[in-house]
PAZAVEX-847862 format. One record per residue (C-alpha): residue in three letters; x, y, z. Coordinates in nm, 3 decimals. Layout:
+-----+---------+---------+---------+
:  aa :      px :      py :      pz :
+-----+---------+---------+---------+
: ALA :       X :       Y :       Z :
...
+-----+---------+---------+---------+
//
This chain:
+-----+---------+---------+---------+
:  aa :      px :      py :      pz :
+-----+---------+---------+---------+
: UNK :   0.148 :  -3.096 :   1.225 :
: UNK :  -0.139 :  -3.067 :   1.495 :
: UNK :  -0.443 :  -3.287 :   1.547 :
: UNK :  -0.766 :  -3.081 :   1.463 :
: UNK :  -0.994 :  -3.340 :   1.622 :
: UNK :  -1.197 :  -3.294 :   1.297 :
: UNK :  -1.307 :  -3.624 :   1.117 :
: UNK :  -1.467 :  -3.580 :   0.773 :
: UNK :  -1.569 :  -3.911 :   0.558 :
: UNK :  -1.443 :  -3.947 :   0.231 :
: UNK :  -1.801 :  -3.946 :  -0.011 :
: UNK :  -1.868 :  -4.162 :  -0.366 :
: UNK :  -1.672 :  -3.933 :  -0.575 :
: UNK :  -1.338 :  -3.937 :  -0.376 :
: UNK :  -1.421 :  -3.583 :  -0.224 :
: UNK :  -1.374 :  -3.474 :   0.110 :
: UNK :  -1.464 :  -3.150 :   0.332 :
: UNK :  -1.283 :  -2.871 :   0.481 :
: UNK :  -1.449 :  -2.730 :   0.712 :
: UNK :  -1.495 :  -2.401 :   0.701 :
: UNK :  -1.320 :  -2.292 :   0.984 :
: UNK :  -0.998 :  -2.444 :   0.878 :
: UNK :  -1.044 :  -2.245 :   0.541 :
: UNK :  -1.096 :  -1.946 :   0.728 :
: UNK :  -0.805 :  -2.025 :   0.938 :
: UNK :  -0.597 :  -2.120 :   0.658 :
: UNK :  -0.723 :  -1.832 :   0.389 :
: UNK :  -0.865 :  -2.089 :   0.144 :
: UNK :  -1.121 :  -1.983 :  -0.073 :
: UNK :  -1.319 :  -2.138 :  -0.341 :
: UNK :  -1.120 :  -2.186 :  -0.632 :
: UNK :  -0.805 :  -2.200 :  -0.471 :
: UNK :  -0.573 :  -2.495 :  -0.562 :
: UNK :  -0.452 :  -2.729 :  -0.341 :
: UNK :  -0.083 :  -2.970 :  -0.392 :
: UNK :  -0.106 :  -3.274 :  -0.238 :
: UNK :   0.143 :  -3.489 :  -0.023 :
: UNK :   0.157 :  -3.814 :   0.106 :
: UNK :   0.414 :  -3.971 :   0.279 :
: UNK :   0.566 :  -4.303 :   0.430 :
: UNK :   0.319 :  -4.300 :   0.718 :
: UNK :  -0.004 :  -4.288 :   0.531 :
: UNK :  -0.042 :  -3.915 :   0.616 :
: UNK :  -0.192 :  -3.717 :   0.333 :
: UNK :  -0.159 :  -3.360 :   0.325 :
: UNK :  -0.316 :  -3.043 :   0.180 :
: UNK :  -0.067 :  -2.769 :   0.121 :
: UNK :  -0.202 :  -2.426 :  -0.056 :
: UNK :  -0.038 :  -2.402 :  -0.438 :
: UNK :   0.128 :  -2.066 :  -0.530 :
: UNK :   0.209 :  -2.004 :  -0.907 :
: UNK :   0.367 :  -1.725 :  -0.754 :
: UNK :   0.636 :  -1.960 :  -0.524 :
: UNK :   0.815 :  -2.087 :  -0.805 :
: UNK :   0.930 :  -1.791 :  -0.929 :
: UNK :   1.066 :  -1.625 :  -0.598 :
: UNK :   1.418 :  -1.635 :  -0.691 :
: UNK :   1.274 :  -1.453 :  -1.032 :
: UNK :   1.085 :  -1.215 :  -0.865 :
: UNK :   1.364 :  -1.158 :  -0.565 :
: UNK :   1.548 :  -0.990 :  -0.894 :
: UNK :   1.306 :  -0.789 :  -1.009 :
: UNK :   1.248 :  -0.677 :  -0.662 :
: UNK :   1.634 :  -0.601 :  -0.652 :
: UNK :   1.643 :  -0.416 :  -0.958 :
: UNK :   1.307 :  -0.178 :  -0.905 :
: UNK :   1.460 :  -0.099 :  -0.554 :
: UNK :   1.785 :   0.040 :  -0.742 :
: UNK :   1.623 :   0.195 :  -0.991 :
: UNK :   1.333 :   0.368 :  -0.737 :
: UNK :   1.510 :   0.335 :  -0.375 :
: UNK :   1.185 :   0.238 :  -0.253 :
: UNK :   1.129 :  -0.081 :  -0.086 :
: UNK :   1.002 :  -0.277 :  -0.326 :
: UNK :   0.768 :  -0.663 :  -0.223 :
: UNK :   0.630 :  -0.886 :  -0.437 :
: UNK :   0.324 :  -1.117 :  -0.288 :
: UNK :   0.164 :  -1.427 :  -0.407 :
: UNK :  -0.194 :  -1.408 :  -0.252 :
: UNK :  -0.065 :  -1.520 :   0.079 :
: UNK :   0.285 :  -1.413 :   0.185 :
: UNK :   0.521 :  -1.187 :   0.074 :
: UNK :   0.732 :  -1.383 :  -0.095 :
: UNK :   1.035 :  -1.143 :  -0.233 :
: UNK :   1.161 :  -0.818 :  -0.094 :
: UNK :   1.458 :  -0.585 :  -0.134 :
: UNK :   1.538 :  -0.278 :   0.039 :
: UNK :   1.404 :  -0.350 :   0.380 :
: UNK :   1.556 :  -0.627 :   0.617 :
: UNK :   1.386 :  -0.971 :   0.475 :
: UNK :   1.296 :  -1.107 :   0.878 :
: UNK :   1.019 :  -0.787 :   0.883 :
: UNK :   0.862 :  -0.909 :   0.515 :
: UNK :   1.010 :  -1.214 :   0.376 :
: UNK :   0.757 :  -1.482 :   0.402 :
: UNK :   0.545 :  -1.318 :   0.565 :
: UNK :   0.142 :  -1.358 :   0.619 :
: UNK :  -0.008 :  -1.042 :   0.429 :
: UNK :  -0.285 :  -0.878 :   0.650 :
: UNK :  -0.677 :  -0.862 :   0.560 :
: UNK :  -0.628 :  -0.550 :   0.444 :
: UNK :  -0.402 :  -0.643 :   0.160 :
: UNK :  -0.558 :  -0.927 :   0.055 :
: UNK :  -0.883 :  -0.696 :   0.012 :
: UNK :  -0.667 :  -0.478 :  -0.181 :
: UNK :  -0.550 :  -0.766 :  -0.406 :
: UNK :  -0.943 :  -0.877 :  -0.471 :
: UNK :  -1.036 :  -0.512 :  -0.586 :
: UNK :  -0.794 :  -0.594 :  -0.865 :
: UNK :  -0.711 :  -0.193 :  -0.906 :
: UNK :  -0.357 :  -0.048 :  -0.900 :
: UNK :  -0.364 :   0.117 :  -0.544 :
: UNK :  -0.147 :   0.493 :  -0.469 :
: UNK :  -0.173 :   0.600 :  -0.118 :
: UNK :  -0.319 :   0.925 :  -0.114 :
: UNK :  -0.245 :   1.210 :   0.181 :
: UNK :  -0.542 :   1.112 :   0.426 :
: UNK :  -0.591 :   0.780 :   0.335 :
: UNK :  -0.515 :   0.523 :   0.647 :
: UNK :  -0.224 :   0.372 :   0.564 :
: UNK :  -0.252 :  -0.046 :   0.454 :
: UNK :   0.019 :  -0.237 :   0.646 :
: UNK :   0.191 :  -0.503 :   0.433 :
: UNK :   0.200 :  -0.785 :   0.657 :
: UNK :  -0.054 :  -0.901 :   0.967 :
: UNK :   0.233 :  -0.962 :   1.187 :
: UNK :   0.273 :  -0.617 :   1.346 :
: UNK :   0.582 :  -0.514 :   1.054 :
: UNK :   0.692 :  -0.076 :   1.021 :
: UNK :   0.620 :  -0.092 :   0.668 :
: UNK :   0.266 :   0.010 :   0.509 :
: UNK :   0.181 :  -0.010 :   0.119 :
: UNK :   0.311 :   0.327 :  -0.041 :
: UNK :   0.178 :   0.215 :  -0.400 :
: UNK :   0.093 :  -0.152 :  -0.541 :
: UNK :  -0.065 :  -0.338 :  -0.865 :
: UNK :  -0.225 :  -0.665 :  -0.868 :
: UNK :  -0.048 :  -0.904 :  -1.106 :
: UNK :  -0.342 :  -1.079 :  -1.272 :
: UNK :  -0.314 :  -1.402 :  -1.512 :
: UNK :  -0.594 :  -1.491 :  -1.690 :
: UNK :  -0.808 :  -1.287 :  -1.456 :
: UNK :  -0.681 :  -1.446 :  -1.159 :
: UNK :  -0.504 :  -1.269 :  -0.908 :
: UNK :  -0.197 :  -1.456 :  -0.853 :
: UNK :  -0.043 :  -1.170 :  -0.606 :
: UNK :   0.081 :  -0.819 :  -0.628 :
: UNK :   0.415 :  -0.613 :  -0.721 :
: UNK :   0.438 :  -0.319 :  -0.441 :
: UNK :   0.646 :   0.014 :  -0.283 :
: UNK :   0.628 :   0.007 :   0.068 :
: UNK :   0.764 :   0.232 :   0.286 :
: UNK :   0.726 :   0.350 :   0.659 :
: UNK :   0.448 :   0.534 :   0.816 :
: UNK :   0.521 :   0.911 :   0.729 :
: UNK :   0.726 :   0.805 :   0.459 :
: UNK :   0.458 :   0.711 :   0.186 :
: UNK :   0.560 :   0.902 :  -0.101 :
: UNK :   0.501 :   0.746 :  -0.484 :
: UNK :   0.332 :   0.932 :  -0.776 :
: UNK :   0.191 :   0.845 :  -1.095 :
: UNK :   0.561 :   0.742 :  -1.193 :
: UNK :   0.591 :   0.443 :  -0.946 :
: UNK :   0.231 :   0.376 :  -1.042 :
: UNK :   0.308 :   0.345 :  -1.428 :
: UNK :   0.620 :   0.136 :  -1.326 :
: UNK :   0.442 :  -0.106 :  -1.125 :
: UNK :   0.150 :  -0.189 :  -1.323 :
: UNK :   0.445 :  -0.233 :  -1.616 :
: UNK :   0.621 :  -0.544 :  -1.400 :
: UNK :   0.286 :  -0.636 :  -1.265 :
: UNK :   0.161 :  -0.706 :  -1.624 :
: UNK :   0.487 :  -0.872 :  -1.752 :
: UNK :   0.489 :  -1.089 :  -1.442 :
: UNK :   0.095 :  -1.162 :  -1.560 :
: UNK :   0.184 :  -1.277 :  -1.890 :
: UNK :   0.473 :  -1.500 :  -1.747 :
: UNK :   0.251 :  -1.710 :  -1.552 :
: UNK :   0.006 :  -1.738 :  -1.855 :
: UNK :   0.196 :  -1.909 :  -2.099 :
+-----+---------+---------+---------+
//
């Protein structure tokens, strides 16, 4: 944990603000929810809340059993990180920070196919080979929660309307799951 040198008083109503740069830094937006910690020390601690994160070792099998059935490399993202992955070595997606591009994908709430032409959208922000091939939000009571999507390297971004059906299928089962 690192010292911000930020001091923010707590008001009336028990509320206290972030400043904005942190929630820039840390990709909080309005809305978001927040888990809290405390510990021993007296510390209290903020830590971003993923519906999503609880059901990685759920949606590491789905991701196992779409790359079977497609071959493709296939991620599943909470609106963060990438949180499951099969068929692609996990250190280049596992857990990792998805870049501005997807998470503007993820807001347009559309199923996305990558088109001849288009530029390609690179999964994660930290410099991976792999770029979004075709990918559908997974929305829960019309929240995003994260996305279900075929990746693949540059040159290598073949998926058709197929893929696309398939996709939005687990994307709105996984939807449903987190509603109820």
């Amino acid at each position: 944990m690192k010292a911000t040198g930020i001091v923010r008083r707590i008001d009336d109503l028990g509320r206290v603000v972030i400043p904005k740069e942190i929630r820039r830094t840390m990709r909080i937006r309005e809305g978001d929810p927040l888990e809290i910690y405390t510990d021993k020390d007296g510390e209290v601690i903020f830590k971003k809340y993923s519906l999503m994160g609880g059901l990685s070792d759920f949606a590491g099998q789905m991701c196992e059993t779409l790359n079977k059935t497609t071959g493709h490399v296939t991620v599943i993202t909470d609106r963060d990180t990438c949180i499951a992955v099969s068929g692609a070595p996990r250190r280049e997606l596992a857990e990792k920070r998805l870049g501005e591009q997807m998470e503007n994908l993820l807001e347009g709430r559309k199923v996305y196919l990558y088109q001849n032409g288009d530029t390609p959208i690179p999964v994660s922000d930290e410099g991976t080979r792999f770029f979004v091939t075709c990918a559908a939000p997974i929305l829960a009571e019309g929240d995003v929660l994260g996305c279900v999507l075929f990746a693949g390297e540059e040159g290598e971004l073949k998926a058709g309307e197929t893929e696309q059906k398939l996709l939005q299928t687990v994307s709105g089962f996984l939807g449903k799951h987190m509603e109820g």
